[in-house]
C-alpha positions as CSV (number, residue, x, y, z in Angstrom):
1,X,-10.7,11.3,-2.3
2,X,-9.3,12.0,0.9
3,X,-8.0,15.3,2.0
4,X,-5.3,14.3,4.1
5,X,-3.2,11.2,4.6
6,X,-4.8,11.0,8.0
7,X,-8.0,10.6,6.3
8,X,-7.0,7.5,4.3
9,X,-5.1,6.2,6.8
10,X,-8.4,6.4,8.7
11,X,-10.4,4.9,6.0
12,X,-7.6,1.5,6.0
13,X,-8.2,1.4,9.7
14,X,-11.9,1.2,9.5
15,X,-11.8,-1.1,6.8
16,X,-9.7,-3.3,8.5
17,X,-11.5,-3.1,11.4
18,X,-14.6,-3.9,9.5
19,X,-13.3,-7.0,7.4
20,X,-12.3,-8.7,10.8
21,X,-16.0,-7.9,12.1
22,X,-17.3,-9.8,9.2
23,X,-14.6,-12.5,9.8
24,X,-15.6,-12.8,13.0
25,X,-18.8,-13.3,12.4
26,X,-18.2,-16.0,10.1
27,X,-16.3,-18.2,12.8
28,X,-12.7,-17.4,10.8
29,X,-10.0,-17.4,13.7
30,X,-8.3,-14.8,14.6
31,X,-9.7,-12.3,12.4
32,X,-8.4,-9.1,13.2
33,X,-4.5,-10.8,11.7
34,X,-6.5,-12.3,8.6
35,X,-7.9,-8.7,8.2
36,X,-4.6,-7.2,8.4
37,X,-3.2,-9.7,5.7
38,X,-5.8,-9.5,3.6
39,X,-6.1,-5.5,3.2
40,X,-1.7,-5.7,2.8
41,X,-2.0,-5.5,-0.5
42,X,-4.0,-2.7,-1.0
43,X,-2.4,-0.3,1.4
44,X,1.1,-1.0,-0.5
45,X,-0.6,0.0,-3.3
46,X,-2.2,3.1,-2.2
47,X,1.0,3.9,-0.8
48,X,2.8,3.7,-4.3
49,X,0.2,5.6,-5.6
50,X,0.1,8.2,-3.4
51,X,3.8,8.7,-3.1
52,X,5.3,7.4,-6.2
53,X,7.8,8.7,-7.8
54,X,8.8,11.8,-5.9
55,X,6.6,11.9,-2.6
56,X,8.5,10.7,1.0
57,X,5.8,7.9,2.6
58,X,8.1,8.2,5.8
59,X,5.4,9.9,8.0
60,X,2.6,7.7,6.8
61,X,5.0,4.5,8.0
62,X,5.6,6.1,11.2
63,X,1.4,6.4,11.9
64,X,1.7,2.6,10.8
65,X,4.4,2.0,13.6
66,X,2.5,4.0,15.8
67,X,-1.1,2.6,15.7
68,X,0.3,-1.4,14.5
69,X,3.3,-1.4,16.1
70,X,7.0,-2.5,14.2
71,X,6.5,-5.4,12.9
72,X,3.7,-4.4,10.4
73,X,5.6,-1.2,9.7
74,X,9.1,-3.4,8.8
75,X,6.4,-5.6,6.5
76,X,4.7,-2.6,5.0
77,X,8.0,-0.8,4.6
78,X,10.1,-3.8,2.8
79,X,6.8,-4.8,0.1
80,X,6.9,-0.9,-0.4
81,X,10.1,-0.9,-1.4
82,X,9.7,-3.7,-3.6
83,X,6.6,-2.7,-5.3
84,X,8.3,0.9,-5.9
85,X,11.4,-1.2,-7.8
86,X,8.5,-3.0,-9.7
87,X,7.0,0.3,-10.8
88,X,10.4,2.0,-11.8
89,X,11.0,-1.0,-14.0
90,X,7.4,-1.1,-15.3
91,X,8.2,3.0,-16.4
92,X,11.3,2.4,-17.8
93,X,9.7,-0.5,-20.0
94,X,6.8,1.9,-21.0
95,X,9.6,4.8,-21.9
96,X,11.6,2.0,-23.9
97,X,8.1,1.3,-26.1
98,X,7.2,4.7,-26.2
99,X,10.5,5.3,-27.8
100,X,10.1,2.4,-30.3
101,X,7.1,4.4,-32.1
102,X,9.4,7.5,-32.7
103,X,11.4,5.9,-35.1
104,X,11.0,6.6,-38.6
105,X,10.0,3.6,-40.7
């Protein structure tokens, strides 16, 4: 696990930069964008993870602005967003069931 958010973020760059090696390699145009949308996923993920429900992912999308510039931040920023409604929904679904069981039959 990394130590640091720099150290993940780290990790997402070099597998990024990786995936579009490969991509490249296999005649896929422009592979440093199909890297980029193809790791998406996962980094909105990790972020929800890592941040979820009471951590502040500002600084981590400010190194995203920083090293990928605004446009990928604004897209990282709004599927953040909705993936962190998503998971407050999923929890309030899980409380509901959980409360279910307590009732006395």
């Amino acid at each position: 696990m990394a130590e640091s958010m720099n150290d993940l973020f780290d990790n997402i760059e070099e597998a990024r930069e990786e995936r579009a090696g490969i991509m490249a390699d296999s005649g896929i145009s422009n592979p440093d964008q199909a890297a980029a949308v193809d790791l998406h996923p996962y980094e909105v993920r990790d972020v929800i993870r890592r941040f979820f429900p009471d951590g502040d992912p500002t600084p981590y999308f400010g190194m995203v602005k920083a090293k990928r510039g605004n446009d990928a931040a604004e897209r990282l920023i709004v599927d953040c967003r909705e993936a962190w409604r998503r998971e407050i929904e999923a929890r309030k679904a899980q409380r509901a069931n959980v409360d279910i069981g307590k009732v006395a039959k």
